[in-house]
BAFI-3210 file (N, C-alpha, C; in Angstrom, 3 decimals, decimal comma, padded with zeros to 6 digits):
// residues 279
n [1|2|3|4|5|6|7|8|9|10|11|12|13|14|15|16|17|18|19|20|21|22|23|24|25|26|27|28|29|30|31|32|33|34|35|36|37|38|39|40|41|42|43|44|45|46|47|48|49|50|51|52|53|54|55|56|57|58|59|60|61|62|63|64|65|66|67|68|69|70|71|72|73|74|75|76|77|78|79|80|81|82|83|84|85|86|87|88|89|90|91|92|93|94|95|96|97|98|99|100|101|102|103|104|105|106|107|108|109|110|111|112|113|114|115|116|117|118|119|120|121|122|123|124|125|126|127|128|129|130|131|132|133|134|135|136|137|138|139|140|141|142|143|144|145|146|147|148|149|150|151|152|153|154|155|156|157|158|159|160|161|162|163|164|165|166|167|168|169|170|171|172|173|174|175|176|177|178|179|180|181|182|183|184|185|186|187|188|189|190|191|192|193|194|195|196|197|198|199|200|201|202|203|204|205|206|207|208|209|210|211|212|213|214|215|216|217|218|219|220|221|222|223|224|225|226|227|228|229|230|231|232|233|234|235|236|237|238|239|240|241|242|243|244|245|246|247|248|249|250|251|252|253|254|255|256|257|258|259|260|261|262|263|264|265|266|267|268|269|270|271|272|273|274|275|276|277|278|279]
n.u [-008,924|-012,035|-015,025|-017,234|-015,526|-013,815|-016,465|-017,254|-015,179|-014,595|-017,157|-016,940|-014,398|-015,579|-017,843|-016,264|-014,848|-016,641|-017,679|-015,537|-013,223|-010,547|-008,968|-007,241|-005,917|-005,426|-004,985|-005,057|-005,529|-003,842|-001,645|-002,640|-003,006|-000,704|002,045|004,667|004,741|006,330|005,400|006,546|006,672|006,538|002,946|000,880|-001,470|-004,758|-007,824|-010,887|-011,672|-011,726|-009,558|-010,006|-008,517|-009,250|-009,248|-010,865|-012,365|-014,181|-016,506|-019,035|-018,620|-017,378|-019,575|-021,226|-019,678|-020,455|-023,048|-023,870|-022,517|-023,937|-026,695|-026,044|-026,858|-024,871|-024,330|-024,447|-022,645|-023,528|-022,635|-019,677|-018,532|-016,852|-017,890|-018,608|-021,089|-021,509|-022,805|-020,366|-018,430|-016,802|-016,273|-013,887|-013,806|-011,888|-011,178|-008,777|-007,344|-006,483|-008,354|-010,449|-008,905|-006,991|-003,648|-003,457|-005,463|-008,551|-011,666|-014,566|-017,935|-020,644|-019,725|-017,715|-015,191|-011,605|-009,168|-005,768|-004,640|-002,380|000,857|-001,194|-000,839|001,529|001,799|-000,184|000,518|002,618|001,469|000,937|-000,154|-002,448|-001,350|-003,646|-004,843|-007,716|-007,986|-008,681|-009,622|-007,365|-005,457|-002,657|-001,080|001,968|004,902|006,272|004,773|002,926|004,047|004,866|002,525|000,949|002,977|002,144|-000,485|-000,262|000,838|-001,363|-003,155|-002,329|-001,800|-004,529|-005,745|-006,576|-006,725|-006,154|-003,930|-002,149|-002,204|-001,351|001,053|002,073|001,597|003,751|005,760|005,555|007,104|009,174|010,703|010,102|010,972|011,537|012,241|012,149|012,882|013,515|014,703|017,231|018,034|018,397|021,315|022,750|023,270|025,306|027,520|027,039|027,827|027,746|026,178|026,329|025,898|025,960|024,174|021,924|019,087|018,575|018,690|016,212|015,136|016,538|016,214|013,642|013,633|015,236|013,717|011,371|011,825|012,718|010,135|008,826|006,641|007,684|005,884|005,068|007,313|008,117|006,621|007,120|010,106|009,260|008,223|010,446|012,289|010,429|009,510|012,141|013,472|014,143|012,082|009,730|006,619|005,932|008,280|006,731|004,674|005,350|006,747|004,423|002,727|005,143|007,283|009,698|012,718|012,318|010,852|012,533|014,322|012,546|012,380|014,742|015,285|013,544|014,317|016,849|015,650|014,590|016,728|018,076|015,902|015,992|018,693|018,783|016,730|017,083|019,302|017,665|016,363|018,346|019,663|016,737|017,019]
n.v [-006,044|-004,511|-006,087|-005,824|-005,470|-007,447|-009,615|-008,543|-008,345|-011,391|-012,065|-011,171|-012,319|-014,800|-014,795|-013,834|-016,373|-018,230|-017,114|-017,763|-015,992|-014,129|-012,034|-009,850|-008,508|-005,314|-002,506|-000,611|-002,052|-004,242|-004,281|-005,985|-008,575|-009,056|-011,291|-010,123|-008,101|-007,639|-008,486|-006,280|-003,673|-000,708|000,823|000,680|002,247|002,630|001,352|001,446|000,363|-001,776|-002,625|-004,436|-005,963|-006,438|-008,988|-009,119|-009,629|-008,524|-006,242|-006,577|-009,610|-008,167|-006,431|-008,837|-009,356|-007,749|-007,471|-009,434|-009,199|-006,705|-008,668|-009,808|-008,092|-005,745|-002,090|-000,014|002,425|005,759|007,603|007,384|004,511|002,092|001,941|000,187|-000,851|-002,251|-001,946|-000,085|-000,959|-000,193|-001,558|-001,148|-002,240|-003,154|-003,409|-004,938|-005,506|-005,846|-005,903|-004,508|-001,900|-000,766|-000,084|000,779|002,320|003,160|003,599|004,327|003,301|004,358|007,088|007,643|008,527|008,748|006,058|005,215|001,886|000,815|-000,797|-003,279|-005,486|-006,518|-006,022|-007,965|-010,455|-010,797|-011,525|-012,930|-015,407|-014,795|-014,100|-014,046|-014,669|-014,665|-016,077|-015,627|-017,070|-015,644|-013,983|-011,177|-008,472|-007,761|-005,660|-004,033|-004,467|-002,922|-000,394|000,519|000,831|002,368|005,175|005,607|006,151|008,417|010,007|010,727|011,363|014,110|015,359|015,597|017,459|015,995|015,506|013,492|012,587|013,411|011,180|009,087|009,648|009,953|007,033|005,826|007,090|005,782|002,955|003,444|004,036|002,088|-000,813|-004,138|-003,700|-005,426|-006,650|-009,873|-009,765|-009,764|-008,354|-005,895|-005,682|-007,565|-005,774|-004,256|-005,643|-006,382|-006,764|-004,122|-002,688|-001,846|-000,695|001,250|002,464|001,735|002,819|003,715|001,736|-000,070|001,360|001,204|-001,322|-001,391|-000,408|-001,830|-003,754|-002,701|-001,565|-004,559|-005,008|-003,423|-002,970|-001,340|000,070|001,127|001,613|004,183|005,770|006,019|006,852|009,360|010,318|010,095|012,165|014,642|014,680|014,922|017,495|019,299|021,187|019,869|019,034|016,033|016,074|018,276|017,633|015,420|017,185|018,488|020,122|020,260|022,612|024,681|023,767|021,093|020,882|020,988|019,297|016,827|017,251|016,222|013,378|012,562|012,975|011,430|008,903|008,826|009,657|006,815|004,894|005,395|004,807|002,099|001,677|002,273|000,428|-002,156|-002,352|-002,202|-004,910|-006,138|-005,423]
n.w [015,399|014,644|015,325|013,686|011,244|011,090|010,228|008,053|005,857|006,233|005,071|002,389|001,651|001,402|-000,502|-002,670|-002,955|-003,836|-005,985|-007,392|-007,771|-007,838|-005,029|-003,113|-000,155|000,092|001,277|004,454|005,918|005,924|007,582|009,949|009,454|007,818|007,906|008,160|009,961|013,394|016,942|018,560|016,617|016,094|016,576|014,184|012,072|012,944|011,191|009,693|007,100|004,577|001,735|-000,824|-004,140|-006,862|-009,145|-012,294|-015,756|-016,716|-016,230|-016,157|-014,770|-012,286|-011,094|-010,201|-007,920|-006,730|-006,370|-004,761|-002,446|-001,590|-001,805|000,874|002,543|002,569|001,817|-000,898|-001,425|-002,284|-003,422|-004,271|-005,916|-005,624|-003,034|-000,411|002,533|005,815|008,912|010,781|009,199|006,218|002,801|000,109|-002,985|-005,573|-008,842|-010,992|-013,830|-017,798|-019,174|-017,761|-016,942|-019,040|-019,857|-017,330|-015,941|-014,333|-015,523|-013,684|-014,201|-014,305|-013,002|-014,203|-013,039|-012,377|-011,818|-011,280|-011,619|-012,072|-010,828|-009,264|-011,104|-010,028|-007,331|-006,401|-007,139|-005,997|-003,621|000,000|002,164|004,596|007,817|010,266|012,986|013,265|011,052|008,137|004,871|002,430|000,144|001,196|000,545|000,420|002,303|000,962|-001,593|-000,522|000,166|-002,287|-003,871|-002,010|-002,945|-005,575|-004,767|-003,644|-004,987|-007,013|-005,226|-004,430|-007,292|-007,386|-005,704|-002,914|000,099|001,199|000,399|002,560|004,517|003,173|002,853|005,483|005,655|004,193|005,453|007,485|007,278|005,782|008,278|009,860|008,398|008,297|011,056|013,842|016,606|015,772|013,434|011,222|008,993|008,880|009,716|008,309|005,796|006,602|005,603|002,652|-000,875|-002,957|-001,751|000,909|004,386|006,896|008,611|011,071|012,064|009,173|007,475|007,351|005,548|003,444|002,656|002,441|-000,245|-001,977|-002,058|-003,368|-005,742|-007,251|-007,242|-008,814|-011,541|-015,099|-015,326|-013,023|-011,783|-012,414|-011,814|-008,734|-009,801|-010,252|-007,508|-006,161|-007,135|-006,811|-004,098|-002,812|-002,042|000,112|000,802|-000,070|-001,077|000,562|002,711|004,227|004,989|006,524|008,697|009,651|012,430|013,754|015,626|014,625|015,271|016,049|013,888|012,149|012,294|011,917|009,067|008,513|008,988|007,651|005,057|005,290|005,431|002,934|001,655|001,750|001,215|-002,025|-002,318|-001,855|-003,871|-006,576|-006,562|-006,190|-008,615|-010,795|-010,305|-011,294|-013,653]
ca.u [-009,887|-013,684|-016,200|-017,983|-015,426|-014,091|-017,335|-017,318|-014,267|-015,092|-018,302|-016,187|-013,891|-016,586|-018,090|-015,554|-014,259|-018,126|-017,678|-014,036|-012,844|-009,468|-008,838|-006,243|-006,148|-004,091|-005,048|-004,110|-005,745|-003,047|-001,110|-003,641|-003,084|000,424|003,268|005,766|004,660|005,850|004,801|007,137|007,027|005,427|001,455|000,230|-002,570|-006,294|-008,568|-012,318|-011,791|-010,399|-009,625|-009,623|-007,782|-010,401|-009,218|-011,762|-011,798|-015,036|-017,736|-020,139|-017,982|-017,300|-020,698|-021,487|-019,449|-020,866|-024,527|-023,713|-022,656|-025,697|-027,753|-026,004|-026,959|-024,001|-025,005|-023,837|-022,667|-024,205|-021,435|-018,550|-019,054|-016,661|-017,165|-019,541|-020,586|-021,876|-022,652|-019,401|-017,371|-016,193|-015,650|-013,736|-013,636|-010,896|-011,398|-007,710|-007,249|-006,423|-009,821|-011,225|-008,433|-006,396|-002,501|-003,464|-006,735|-009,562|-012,574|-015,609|-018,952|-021,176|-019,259|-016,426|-013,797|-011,005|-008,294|-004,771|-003,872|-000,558|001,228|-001,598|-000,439|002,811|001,632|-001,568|001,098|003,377|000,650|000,780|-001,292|-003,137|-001,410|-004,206|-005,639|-008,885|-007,728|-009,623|-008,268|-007,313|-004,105|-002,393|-000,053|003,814|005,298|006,990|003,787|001,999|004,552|004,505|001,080|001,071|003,510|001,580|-001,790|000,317|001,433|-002,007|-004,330|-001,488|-002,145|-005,883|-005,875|-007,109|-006,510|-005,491|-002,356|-000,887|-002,072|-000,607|002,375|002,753|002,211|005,108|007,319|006,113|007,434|010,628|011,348|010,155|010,502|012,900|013,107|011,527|014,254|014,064|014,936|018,864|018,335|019,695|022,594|023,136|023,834|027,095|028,771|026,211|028,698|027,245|024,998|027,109|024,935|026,306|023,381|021,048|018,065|017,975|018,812|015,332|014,590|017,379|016,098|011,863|013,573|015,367|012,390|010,383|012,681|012,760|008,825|007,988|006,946|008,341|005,147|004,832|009,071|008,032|005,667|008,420|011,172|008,488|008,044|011,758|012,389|009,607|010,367|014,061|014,121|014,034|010,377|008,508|004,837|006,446|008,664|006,418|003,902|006,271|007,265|003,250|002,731|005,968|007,500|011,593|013,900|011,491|010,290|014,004|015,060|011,838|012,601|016,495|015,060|012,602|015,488|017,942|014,956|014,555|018,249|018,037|015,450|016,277|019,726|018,318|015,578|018,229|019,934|016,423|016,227|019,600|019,213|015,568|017,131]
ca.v [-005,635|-004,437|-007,330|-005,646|-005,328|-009,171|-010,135|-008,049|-009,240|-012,601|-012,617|-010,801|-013,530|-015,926|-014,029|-013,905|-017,343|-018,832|-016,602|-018,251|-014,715|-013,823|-011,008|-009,434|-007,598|-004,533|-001,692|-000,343|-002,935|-005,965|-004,455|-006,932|-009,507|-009,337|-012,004|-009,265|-007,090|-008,394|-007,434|-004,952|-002,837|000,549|000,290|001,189|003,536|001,693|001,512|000,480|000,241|-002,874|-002,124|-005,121|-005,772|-008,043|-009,214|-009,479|-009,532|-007,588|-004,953|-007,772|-010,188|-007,304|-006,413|-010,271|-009,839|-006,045|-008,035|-010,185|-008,885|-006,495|-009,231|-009,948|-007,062|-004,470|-001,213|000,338|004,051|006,757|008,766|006,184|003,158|000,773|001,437|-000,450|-000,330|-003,223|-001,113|000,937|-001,047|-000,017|-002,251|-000,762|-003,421|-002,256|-004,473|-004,831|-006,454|-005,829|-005,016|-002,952|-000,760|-000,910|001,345|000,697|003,081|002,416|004,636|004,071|003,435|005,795|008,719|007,970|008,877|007,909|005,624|004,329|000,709|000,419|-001,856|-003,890|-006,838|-007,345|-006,477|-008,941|-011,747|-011,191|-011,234|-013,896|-015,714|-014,015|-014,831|-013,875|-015,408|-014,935|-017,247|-015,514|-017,865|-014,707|-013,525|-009,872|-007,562|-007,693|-004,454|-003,479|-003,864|-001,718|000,846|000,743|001,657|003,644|006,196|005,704|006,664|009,738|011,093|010,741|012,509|015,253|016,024|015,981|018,460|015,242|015,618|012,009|012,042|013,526|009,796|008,173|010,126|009,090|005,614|005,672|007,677|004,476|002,172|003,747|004,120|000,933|-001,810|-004,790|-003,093|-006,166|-007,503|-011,029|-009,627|-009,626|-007,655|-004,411|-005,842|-007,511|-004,653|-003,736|-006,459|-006,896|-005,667|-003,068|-001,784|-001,817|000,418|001,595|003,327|001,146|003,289|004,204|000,524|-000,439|002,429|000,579|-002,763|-001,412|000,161|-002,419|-005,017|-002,174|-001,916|-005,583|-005,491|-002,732|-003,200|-000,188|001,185|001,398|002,100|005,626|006,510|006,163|007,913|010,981|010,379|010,577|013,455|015,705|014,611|014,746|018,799|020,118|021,655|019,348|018,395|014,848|016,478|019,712|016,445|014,929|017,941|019,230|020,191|020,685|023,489|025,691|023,001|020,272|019,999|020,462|017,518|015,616|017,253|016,093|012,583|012,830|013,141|010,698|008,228|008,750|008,686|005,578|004,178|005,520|003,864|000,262|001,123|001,758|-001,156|-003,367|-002,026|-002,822|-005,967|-006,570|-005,700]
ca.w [014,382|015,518|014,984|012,409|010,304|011,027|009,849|006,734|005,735|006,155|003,832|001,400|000,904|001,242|-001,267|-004,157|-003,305|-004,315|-007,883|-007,693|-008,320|-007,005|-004,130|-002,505|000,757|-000,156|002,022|005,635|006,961|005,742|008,665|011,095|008,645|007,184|008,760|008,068|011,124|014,552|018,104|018,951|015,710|016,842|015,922|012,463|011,989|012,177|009,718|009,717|006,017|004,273|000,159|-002,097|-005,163|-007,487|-010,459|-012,729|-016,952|-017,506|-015,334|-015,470|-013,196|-011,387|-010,660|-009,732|-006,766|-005,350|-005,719|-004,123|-001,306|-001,190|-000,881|001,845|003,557|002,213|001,410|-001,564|-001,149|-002,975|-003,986|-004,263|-006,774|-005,215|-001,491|000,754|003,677|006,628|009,839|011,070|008,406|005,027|002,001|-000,967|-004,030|-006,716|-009,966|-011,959|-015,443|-018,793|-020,151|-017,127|-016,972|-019,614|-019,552|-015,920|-015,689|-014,602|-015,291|-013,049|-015,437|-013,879|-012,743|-015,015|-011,837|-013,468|-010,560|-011,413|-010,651|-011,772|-009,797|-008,879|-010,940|-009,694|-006,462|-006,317|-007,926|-004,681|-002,123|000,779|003,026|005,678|009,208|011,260|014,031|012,413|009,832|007,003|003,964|001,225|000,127|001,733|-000,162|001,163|002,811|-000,233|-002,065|000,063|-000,086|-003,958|-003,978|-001,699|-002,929|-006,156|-004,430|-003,131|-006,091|-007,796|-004,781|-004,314|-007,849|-007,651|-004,635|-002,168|001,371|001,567|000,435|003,682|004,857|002,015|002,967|007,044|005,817|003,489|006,229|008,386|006,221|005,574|009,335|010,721|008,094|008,877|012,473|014,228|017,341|015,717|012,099|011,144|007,967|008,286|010,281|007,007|004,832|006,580|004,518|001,407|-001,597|-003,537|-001,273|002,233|004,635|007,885|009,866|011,199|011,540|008,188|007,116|007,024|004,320|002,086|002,710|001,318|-001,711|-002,873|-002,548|-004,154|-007,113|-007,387|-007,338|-009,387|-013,158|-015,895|-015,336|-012,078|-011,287|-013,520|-010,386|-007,993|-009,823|-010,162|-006,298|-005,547|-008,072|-006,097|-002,752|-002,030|-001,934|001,993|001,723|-000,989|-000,193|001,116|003,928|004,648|005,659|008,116|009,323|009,718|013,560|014,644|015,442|014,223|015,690|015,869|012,371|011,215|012,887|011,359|007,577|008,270|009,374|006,265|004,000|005,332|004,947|001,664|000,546|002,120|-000,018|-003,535|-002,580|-002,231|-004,533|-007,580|-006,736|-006,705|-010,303|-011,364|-010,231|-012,007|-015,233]
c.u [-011,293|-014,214|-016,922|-017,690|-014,735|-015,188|-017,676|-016,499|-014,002|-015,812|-017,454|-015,801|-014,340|-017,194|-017,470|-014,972|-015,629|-017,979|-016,666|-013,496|-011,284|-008,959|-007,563|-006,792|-005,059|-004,532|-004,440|-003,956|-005,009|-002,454|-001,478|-003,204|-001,406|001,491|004,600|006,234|004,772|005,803|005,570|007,467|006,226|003,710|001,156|-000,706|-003,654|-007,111|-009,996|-012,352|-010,819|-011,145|-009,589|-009,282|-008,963|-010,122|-009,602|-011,333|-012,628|-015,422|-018,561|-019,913|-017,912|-018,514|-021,621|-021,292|-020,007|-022,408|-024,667|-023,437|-023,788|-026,499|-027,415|-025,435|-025,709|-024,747|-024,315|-023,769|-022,415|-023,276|-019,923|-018,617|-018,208|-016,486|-018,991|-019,732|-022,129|-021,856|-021,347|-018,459|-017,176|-015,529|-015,167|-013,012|-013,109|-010,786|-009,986|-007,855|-007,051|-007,415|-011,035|-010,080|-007,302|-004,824|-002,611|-004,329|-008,067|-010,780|-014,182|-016,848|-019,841|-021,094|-018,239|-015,162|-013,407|-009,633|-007,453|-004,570|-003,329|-000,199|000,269|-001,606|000,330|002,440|001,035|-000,581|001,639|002,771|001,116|-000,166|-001,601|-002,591|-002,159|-004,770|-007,140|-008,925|-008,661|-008,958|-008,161|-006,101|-003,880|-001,603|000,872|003,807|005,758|006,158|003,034|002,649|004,371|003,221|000,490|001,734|002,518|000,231|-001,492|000,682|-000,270|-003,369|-003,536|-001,906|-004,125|-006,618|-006,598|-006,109|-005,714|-004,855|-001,389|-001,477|-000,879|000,942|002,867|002,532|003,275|006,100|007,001|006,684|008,604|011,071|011,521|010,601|011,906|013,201|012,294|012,815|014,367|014,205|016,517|018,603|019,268|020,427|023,251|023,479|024,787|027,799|027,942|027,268|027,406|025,822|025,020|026,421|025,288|024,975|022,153|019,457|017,373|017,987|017,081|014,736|015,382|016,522|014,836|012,942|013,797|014,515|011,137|010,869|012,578|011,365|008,395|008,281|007,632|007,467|004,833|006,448|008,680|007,275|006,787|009,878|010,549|008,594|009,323|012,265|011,690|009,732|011,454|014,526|013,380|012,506|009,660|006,952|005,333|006,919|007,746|004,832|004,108|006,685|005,940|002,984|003,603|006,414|009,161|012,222|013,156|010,988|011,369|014,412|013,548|012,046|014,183|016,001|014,853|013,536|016,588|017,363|014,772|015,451|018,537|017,816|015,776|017,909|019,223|017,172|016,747|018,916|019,277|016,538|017,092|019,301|018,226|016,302|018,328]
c.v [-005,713|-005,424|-007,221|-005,772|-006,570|-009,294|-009,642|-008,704|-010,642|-013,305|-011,738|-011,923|-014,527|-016,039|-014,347|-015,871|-018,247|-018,352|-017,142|-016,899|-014,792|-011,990|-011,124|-008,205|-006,883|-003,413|-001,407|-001,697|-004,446|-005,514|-005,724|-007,750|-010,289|-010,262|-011,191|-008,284|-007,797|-007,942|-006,810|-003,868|-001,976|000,255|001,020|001,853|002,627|002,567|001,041|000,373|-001,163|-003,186|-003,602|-005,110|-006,566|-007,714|-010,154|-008,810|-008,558|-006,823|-006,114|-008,454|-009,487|-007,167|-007,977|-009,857|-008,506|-006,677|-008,980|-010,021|-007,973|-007,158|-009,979|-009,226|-005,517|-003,313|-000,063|002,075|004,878|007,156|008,037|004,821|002,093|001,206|000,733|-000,488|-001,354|-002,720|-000,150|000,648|-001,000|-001,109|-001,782|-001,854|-002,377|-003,367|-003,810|-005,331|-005,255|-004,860|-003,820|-002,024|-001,066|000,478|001,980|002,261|002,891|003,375|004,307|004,389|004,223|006,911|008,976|008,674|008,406|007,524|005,018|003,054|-000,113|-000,117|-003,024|-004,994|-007,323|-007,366|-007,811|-010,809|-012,141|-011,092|-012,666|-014,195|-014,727|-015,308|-014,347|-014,718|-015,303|-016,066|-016,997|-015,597|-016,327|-014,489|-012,180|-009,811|-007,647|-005,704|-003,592|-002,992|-002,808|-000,409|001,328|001,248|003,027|005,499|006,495|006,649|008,157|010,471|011,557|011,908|013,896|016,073|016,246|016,638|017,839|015,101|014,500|011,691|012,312|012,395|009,126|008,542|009,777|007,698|005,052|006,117|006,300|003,266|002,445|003,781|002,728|-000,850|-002,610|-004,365|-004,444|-006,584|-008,626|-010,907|-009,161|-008,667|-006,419|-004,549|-006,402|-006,747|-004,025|-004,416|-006,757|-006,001|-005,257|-002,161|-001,823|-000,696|000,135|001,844|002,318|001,908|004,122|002,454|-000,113|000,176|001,420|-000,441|-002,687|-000,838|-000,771|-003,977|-004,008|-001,936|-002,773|-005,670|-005,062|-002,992|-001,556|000,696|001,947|002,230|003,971|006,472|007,089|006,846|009,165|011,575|010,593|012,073|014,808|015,531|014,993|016,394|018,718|020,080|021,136|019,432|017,690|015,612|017,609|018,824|015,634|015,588|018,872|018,883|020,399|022,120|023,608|024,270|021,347|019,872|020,436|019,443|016,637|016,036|016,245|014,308|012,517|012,442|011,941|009,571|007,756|008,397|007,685|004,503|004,125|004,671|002,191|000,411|001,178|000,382|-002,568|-003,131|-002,875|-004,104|-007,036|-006,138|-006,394]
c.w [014,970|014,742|013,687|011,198|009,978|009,948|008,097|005,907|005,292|004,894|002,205|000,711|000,692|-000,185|-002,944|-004,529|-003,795|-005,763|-008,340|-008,326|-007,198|-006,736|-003,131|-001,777|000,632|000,663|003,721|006,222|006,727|006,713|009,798|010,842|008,025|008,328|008,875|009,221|011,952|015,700|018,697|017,961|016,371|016,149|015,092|012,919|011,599|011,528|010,202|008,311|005,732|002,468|-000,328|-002,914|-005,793|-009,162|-011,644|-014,804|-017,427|-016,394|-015,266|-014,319|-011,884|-010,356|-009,983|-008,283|-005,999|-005,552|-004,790|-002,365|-000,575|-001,258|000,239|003,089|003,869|001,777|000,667|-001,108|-002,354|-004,345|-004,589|-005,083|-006,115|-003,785|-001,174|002,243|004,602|007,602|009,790|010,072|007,201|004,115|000,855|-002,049|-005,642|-007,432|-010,964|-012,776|-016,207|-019,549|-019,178|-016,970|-017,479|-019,745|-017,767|-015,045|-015,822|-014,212|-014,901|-014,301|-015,381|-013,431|-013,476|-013,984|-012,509|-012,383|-011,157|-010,509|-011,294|-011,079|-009,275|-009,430|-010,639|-008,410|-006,020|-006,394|-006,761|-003,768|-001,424|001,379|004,258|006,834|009,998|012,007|013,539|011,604|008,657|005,806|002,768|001,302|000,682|001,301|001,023|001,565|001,570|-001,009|-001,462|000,318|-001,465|-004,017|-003,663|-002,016|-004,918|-006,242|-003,832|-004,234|-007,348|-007,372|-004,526|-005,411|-008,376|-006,360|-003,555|-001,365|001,769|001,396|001,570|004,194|003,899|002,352|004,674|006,710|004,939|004,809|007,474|008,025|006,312|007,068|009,642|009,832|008,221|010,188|013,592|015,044|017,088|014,214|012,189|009,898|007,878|008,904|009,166|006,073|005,110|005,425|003,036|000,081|-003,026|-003,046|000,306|002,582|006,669|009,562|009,900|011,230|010,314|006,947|006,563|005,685|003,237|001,772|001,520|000,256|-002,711|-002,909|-003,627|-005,491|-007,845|-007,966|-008,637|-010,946|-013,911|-015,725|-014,307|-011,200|-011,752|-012,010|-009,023|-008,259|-009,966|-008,738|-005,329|-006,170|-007,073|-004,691|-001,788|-001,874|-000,528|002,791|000,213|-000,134|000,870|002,558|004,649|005,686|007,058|009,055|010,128|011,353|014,473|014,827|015,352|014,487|015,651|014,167|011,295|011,199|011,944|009,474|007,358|008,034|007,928|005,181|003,935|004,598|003,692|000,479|001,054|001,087|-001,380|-003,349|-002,620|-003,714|-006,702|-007,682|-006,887|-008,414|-011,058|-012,058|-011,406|-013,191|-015,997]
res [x|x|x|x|x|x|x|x|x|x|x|x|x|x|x|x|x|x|x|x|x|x|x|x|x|x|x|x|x|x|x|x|x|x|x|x|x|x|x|x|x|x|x|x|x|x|x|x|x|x|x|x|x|x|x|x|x|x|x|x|x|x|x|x|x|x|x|x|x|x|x|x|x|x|x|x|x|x|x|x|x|x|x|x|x|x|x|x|x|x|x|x|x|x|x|x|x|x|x|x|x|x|x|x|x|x|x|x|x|x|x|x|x|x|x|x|x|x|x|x|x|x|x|x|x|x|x|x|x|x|x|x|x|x|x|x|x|x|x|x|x|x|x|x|x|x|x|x|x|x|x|x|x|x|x|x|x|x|x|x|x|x|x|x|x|x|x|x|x|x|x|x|x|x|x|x|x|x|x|x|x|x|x|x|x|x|x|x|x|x|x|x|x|x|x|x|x|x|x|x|x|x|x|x|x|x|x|x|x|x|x|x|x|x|x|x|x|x|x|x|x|x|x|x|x|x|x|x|x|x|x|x|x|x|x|x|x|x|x|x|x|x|x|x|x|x|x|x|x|x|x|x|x|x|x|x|x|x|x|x|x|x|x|x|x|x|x|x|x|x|x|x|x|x|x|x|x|x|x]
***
């Protein structure tokens, strides 16, 4: 992680933990951070951005903690109400609760944008400690959570004609490839014999494994996101595959739609059976 954004980071959590406010590192950047990733997984996609979760009861509190950090030397951006920004590095502060975004919407006070964050209390609930060598004390969203969101945040800029869901969409297809694939993780050797959800192919094993922790995770409101997201997905040439498949070429971006696909009936098989389960 570049220095700058260390240091941002840092006074962040410094920051909220002085208001006694509670934050969660849910964006790309829990990859750095998360104990879940270990050093031979292929390398995630960097970020100079790092999103917060901050769950706060009113806009006042809220606003406590973005003065706060502009007076210490953040610089609010223009156009954007919760991003910030400390030289090269990016702070985006996402305020959950009850009473700021109630039915899990939350409509910015001066531009009225209007941002789903669904899932962000079950996520926020299952966050962990930060293993970094930094040692910056805050909690970080699980793999699962950060897929949940993610496919959330994919289904929401897809339909508001934002570019950023073909991100949102390679870091779901990294997720589904790589997760549990770590050489000192037994998991998906486990699911040969697991009964009712016995799973043969190891490189699609890991796909089972996120669904059915994302199943498990996800509340009623947030599960609704994810069966929309399997529903529109799972045909050949959706958005989803036409994403994974973007740059290749005839034989090449068959083999990555086929991939695409297996992936997926991967997940919706564990992620049904997380459900089950949860009910």
């Amino acid at each position: 992680m570049e220095s700058e954004l260390t240091k941002a980071v840092h006074e962040v959590a410094s920051a909220a933990e002085d208001l006694k406010l509670d934050i969660v590192l849910v964006g790309a950047l829990m990859a750095e951070f998360t104990p879940e990733i270990e050093a031979d997984y292929p390398r995630f996609r960097r970020t100079n951005d790092a999103d917060f979760a901050v769950y706060v009861r009113d806009w006042p509190t809220y606003k406590k903690l973005r003065d706060a950090l502009i007076e210490q030397k953040f610089k609010p951006n223009p156009k954007i109400e919760h991003r910030l920004h400390q030289g090269s590095a990016m702070v985006d502060l996402i305020p959950y609760g009850s009473q700021v975004a109630p039915d899990g919407k939350l409509a910015w006070p001066e531009s009225g944008f209007e941002m789903t964050v669904t899932g962000f209390d079950e996520v926020c609930a299952a966050a962990r400690k930060s293993a970094s060598p930094s040692e910056v004390p805050m909690p970080v969203i699980t793999v699962p959570g950060f897929a949940l969101l993610k496919i959330i945040a994919y289904l929401d800029r897809k339909g508001r004609g934002d570019a950023k869901h073909k991100d949102d969409a390679r870091d779901i297809e990294y997720w589904l490839r790589n997760y549990a694939g770590g050489t000192k993780d037994e998991r998906r050797f486990a699911l040969v014999e697991e009964p009712e959800l016995a799973h043969q192919d190891y490189e699609t094993a890991g796909a089972v494994l996120l669904g059915k922790e994302v199943g498990a995770l996800a509340s009623t409101e947030a599960a609704a996101y994810v069966d929309r997201f399997l529903r529109e997905s799972e045909d050949r040439y959706s958005p989803f595959m036409d994403v994974l498949a973007a740059g290749a070429m005839d034989e090449a971006a068959d083999k990555k739609r086929d991939d695409g696909l297996a992936l997926l009936s991967a997940f919706k098989k564990g992620y049904l059976q997380g459900r089950k389960q949860e009910r």
